[in-house]
N, CA, C and O of each residue as an XYZ file, in Angstrom:
428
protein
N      -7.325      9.738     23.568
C      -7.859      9.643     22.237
C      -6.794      9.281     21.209
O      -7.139      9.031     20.054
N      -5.238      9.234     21.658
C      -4.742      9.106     20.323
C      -4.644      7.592     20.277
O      -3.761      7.081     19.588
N      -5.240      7.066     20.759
C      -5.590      5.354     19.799
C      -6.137      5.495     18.423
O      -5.712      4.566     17.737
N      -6.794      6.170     17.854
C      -7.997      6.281     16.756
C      -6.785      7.372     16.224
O      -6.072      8.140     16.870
N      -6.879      7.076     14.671
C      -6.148      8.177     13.806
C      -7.180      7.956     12.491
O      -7.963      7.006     12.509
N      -7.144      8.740     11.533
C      -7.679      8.977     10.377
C      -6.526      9.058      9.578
O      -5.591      9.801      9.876
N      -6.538      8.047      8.173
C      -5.508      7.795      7.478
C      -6.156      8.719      6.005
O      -7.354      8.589      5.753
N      -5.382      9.519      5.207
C      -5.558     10.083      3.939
C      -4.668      9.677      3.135
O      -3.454      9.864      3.221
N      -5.460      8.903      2.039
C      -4.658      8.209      0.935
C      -5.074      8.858     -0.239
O      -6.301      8.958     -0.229
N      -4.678      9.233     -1.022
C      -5.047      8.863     -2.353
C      -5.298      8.331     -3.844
O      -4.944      7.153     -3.880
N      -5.663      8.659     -4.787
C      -5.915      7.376     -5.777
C      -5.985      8.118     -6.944
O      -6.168      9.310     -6.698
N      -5.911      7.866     -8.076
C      -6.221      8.411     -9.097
C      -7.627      8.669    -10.190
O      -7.815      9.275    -11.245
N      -8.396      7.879     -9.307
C      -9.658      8.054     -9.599
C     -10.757      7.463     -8.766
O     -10.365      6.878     -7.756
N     -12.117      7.493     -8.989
C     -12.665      6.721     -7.882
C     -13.222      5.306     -7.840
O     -13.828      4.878     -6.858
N     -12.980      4.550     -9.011
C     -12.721      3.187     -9.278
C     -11.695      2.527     -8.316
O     -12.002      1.452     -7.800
N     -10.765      2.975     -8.103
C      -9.307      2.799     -7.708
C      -9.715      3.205     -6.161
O      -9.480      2.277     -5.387
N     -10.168      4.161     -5.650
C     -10.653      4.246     -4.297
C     -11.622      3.198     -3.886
O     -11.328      2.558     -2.876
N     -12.647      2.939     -4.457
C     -13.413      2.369     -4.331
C     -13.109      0.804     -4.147
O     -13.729     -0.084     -3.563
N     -12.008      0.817     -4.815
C     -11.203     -0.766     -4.735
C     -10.517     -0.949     -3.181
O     -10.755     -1.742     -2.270
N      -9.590      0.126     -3.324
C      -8.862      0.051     -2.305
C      -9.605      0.487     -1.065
O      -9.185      0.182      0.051
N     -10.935      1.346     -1.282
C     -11.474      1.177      0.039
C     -12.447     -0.222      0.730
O     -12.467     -0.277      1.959
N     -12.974     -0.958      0.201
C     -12.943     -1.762     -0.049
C     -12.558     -3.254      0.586
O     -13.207     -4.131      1.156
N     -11.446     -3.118      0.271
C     -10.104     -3.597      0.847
C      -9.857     -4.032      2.118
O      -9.751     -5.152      2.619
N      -9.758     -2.446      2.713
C      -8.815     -1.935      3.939
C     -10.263     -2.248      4.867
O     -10.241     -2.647      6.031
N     -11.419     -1.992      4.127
C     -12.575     -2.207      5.607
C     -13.076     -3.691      5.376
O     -13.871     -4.216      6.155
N     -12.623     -4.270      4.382
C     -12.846     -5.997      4.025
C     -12.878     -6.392      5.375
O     -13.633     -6.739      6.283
N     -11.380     -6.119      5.001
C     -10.355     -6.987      5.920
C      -9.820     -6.165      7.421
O      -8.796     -6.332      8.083
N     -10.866     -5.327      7.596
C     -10.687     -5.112      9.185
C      -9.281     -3.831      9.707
O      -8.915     -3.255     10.731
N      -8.884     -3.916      8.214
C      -7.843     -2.522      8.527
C      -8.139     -1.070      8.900
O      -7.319     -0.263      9.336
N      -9.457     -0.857      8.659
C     -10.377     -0.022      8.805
C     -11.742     -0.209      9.080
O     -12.419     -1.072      8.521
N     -12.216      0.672     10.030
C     -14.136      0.660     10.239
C     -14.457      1.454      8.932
O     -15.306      0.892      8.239
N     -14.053      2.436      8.517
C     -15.152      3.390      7.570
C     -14.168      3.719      6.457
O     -13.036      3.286      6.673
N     -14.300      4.251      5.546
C     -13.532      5.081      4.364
C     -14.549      5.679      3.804
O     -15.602      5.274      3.311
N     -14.149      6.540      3.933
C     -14.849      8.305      3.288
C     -14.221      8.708      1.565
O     -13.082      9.064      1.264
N     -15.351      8.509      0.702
C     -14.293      8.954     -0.810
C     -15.072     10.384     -1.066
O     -16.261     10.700     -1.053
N     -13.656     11.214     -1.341
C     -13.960     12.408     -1.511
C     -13.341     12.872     -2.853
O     -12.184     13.188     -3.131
N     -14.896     12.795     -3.880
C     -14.384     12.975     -5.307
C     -13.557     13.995     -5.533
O     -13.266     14.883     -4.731
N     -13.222     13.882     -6.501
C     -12.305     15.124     -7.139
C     -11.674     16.320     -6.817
O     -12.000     17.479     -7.074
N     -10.266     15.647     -5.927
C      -9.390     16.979     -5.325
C      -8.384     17.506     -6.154
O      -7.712     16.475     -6.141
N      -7.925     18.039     -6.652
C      -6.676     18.400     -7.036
C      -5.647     18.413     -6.345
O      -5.498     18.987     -5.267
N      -4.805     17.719     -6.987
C      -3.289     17.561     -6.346
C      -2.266     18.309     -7.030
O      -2.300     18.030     -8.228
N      -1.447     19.076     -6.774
C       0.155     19.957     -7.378
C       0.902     19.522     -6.402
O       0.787     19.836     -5.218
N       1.854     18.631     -6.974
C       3.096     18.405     -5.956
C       3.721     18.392     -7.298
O       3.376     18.725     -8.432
N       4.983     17.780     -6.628
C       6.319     17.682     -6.887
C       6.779     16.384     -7.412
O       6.612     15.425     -6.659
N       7.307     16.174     -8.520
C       7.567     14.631     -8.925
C       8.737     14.615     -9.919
O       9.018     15.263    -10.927
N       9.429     13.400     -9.085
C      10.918     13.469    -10.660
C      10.975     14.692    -11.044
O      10.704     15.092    -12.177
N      11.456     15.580     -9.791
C      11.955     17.498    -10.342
C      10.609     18.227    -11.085
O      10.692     19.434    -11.308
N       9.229     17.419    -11.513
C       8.922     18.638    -11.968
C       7.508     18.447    -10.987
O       7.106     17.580    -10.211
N       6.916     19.990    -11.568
C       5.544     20.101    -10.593
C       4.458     19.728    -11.733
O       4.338     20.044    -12.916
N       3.743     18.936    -10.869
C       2.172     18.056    -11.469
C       1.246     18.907    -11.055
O       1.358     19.881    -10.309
N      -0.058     18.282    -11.821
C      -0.683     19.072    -11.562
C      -2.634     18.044    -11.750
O      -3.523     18.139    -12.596
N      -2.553     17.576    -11.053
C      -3.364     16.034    -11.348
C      -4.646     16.071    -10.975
O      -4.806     16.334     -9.783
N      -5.516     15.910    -11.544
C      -7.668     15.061    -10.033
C      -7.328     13.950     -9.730
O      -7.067     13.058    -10.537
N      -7.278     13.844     -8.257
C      -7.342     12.501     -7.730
C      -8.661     12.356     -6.979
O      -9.582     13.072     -7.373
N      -8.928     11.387     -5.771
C     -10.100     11.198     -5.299
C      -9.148     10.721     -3.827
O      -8.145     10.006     -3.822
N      -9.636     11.186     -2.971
C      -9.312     11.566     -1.499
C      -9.777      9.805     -0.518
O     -10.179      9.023     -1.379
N      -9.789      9.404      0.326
C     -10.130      8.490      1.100
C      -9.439      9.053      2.358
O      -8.239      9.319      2.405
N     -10.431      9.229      3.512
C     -10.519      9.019      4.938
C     -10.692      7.739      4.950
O     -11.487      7.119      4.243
N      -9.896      7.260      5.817
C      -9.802      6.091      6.556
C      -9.859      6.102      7.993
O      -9.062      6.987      8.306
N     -10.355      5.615      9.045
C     -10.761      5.755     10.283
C     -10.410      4.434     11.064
O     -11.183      3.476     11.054
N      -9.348      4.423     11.666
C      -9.235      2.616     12.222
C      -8.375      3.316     13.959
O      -8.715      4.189     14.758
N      -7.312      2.465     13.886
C      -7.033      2.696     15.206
C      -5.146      2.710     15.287
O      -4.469      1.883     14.675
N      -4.643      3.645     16.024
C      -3.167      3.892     15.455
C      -2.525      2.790     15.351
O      -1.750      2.859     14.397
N      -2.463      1.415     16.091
C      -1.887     -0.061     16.142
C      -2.069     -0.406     14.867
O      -1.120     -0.990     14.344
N      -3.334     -0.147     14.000
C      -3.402     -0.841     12.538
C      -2.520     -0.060     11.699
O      -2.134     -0.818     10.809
N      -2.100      0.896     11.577
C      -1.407      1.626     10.328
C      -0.255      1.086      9.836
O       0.006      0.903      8.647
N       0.456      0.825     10.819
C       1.765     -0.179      9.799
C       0.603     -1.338      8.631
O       0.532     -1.310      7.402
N       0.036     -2.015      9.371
C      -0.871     -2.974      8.670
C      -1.382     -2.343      7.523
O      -1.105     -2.792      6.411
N      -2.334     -1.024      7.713
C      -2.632     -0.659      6.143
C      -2.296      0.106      5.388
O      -3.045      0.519      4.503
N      -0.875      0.557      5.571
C      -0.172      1.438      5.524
C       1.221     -0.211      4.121
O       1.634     -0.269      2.963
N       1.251     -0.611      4.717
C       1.389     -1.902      4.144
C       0.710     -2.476      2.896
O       1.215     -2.698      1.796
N      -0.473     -2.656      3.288
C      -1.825     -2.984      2.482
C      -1.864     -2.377      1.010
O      -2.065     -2.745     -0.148
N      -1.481     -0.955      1.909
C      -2.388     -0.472      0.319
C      -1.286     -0.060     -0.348
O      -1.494      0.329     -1.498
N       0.172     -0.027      0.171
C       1.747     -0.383     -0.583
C       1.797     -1.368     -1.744
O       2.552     -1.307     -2.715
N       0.584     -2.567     -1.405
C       0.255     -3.526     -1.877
C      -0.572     -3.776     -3.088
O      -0.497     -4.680     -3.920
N      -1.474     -2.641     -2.980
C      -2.279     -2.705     -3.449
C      -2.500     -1.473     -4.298
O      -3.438     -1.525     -5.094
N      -1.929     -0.612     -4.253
C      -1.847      1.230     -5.022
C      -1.631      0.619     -6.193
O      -1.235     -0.545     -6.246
N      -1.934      1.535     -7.517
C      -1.532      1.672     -8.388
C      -0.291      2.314     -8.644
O       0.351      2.138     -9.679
N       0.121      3.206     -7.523
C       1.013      4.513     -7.912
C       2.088      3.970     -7.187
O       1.833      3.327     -6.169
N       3.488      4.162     -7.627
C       4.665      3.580     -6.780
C       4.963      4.189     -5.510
O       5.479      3.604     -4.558
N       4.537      5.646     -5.555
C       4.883      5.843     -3.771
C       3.597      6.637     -3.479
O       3.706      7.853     -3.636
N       2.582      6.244     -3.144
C       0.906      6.259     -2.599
C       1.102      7.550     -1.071
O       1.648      7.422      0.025
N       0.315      8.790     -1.762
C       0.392      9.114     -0.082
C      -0.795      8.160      0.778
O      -1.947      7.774      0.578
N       0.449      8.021      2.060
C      -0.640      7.137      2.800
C       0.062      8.041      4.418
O       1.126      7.694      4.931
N      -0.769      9.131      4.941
C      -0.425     10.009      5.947
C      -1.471      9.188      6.734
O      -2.284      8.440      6.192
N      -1.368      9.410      8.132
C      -2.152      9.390      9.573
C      -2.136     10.565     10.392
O      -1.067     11.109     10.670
N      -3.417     11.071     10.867
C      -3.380     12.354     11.761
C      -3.968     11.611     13.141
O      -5.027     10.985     13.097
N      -3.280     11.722     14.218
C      -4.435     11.056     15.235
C      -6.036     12.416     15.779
O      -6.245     13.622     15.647
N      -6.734     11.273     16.359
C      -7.943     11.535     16.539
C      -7.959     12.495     17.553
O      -8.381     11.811     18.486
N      -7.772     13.704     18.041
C      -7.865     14.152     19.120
C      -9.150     13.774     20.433
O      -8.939     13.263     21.533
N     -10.509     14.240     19.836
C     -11.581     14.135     20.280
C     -12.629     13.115     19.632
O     -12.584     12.889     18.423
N     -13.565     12.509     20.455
C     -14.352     12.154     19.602
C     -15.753     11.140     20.140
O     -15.476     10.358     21.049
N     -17.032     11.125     19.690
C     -18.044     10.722     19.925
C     -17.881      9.181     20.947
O     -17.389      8.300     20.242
N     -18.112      8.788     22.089
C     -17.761      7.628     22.957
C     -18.664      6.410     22.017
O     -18.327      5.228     21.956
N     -19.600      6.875     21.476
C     -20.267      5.611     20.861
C     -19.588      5.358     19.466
O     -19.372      4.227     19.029
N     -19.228      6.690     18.717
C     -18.238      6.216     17.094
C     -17.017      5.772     17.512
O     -16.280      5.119     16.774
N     -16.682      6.134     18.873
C     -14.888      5.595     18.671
C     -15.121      3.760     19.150
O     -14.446      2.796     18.787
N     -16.260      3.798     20.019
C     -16.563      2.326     20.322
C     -16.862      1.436     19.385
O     -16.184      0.429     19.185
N     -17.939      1.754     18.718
C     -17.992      1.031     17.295
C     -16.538      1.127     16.239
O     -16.222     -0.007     15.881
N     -15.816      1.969     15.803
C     -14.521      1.889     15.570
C     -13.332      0.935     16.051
O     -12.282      0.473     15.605
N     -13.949      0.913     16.989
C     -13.174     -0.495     18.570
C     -13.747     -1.820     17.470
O     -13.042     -2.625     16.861
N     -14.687     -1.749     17.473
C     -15.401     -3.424     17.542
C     -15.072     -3.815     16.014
O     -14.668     -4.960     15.808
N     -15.228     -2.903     14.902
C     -15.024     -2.979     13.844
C     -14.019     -3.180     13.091
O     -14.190     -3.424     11.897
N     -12.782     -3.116     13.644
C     -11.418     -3.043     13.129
C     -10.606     -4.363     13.844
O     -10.821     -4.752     14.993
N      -9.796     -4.856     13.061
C      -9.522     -6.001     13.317
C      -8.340     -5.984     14.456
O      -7.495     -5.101     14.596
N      -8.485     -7.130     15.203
C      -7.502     -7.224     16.589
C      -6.192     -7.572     16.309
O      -5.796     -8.500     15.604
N      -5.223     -6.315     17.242
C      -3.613     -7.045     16.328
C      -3.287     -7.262     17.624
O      -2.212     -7.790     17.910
């Protein structure tokens, strides 16, 4: 199963997700993106702690694509350093990871 990973990016609003999700399943960098309104983020920035609503995106493609949209949306963020994490897929449905197969573009 660890071919398939789920990528978590986020955005600063859901215009901006919606763009960038968009995007990434246009153009085959991804089968699906999941926007998950309004999370709160507290990290750490230039020494001080933030305290921000962003809007969440699951991304669902296959571990070979992530340099690719991992790239992409480097490209394409508003924010100068974009979290763009990957968890791989442990388990998962033989017919969603197949369609996930067919849907995502061939590298």
């Amino acid at each position: 199963m660890t071919d398939y990973i789920v990528a978590l990016v986020t955005a600063p609003n859901e215009e901006e997700a919606v763009r960038i999700a968009k995007d990434l399943v246009g153009s085959g960098l991804a089968a699906c993106a999941n926007i998950v309104g309004s999370v709160r983020s507290i990290y750490r920035w230039q020494g001080r702690v933030e305290d921000e609503a962003e809007v969440l995106m699951v991304f669902k493609t296959r571990k070979t694509l992530f340099g690719k949209l991992r790239d992409r949306v480097k490209e394409i963020h508003p924010y100068s350093v974009p979290e763009i994490i990957a968890l791989p897929v442990a388990e998962g449905s033989e017919d969603y990871l197949r369609w996930l197969e067919t849907e995502t573009l061939r590298d």
